[in-house]
N, C-alpha and C positions, 0 to 999 in steps of 0.2 A: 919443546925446548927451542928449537928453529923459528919459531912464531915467536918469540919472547925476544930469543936475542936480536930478531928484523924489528922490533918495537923498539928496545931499548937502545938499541944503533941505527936510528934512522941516518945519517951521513954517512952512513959505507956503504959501499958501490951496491948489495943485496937492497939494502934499505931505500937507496932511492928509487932501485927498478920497483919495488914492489910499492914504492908510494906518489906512482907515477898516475896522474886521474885512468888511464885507461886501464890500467891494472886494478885500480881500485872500485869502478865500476862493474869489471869482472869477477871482484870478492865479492858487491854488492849482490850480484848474479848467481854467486856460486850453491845457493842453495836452488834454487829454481832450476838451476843447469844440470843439476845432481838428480832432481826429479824427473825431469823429461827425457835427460837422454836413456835411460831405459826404454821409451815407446820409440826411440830411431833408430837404438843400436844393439838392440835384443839381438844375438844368433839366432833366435827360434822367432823371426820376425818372417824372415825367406820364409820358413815352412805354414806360417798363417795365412801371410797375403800374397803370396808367389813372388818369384825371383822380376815381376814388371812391374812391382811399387819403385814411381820415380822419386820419391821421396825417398828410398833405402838405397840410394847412391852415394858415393862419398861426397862431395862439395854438400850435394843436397841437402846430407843428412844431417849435417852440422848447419848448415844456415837454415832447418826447422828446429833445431834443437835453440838455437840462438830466439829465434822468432817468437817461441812457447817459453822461451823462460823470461822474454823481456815482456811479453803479454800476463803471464802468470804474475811477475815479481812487478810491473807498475799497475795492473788491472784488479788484483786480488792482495800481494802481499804489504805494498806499501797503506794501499784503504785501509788493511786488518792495523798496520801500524802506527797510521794516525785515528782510527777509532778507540784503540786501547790508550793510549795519549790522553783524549777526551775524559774516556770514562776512568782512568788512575788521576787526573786531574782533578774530577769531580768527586770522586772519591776523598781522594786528599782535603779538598776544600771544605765538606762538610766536618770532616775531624777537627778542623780549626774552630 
């Protein structure tokens, strides 16, 4: 309901933070962000790779989280979304 009403009132003060480009490249991000950070901020990450992984620090562990989801989401998810583009195009075309 929150998502609907920040859509349908973009000129209130919520609507413009959230339709601000850098906020908006962070929804762009938000699925990829959602996937990685489990590999940097598992509890049970200490007990696999010991308490001297430098990556399982805090600053750290958020700018590899940043790093794998901006490599994930332009290296794999955007390709996956102009490939499917392509081929519902060509799809499409032959129906005509």
């Amino acid at each position: 309901m929150w998502m609907l009403w920040l859509v349908r009132n973009p000129v209130s003060l919520a609507g413009r933070v959230f339709n601000q480009t850098a906020m908006a490249w962070v929804g762009r991000l938000s699925y990829s962000l959602y996937i990685w950070q489990t590999f940097f901020l598992h509890h049970l990450n200490i007990e696999v790779f010991g308490r001297n992984g430098w990556w399982n620090t805090f600053p750290t562990s958020w700018v590899c989280i940043l790093a794998a989801a901006m490599l994930s989401y332009y290296g794999v998810e955007r390709p996956a979304l102009r490939l499917r583009d392509v081929c519902l195009r060509s799809l499409h075309w032959r129906e005509i």
